[in-house]
C-alpha positions in Angstrom: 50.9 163.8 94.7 48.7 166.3 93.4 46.3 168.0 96.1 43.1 169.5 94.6 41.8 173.1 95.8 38.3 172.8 97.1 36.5 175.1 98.8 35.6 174.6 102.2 31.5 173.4 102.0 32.8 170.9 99.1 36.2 169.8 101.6 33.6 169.6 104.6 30.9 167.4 102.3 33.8 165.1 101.0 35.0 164.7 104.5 31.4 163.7 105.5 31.2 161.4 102.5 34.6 159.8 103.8 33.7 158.8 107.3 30.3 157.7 106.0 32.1 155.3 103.3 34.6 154.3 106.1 31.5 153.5 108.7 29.4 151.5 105.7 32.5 149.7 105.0 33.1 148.8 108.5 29.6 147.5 109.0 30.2 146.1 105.6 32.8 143.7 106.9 30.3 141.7 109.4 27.2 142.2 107.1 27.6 139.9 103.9 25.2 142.0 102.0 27.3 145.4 101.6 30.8 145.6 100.1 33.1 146.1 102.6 36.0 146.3 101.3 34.9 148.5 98.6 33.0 151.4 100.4 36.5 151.5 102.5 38.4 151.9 99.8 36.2 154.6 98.2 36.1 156.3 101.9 40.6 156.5 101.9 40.4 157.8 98.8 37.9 160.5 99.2 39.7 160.9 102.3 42.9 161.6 101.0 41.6 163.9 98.3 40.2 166.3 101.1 42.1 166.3 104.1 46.5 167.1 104.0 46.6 165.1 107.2 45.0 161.9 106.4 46.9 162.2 103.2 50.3 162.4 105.1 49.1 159.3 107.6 48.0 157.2 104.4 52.2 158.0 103.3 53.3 156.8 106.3 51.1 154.0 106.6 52.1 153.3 102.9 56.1 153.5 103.2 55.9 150.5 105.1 53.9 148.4 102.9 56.1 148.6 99.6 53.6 146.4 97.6 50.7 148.4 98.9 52.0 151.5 97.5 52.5 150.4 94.4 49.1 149.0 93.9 47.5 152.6 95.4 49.6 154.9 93.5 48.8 152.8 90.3 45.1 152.8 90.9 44.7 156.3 92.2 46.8 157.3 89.5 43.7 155.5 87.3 41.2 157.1 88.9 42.7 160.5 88.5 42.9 160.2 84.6 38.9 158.7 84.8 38.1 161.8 86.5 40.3 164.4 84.7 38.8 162.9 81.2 35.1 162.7 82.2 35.2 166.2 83.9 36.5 167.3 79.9 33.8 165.6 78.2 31.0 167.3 80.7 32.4 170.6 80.1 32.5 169.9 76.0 28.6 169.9 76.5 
């Protein structure tokens, strides 16, 4: 899995923005008006982009759930490629 370099302002914002998604998810579960579900899954994967140790517990937690990983790795790999191809067309302008 490719770990991007950030330095450590950006690594302590994303971390921020992580727990935040996580908490707003959370609450989203019992409130029917936010998206759960999605702010949690937006929190692991900000998550897992700044912090080595959450990455390596999202691993663990994901070699036991086969069919999980697949779906993350195949999504994450999708969101990598979004954001590797729109961070080229910003810098074309």
């Amino acid at each position: 899995m490719s770990m991007l370099i950030f330095k450590k302002n950006q690594k302590l914002a994303l971390l921020a923005f992580g727990v935040f998604c996580l908490c707003v998810g959370f609450i989203g579960l019992f409130i029917p008006i936010l998206q759960g579900i999605l702010f949690m899954v937006i929190g692991v994967y900000v998550l897992s982009l700044a912090s080595t140790r959450f990455n390596a517990f999202l691993d663990r937690i994901l070699e036991r759930y086969p069919r999980a990983k697949h779906h993350y790795h195949r999504h994450k790999t999708r969101i990598d490629n979004f954001v590797k191809r729109r961070g080229r067309a910003e810098g074309d302008k």
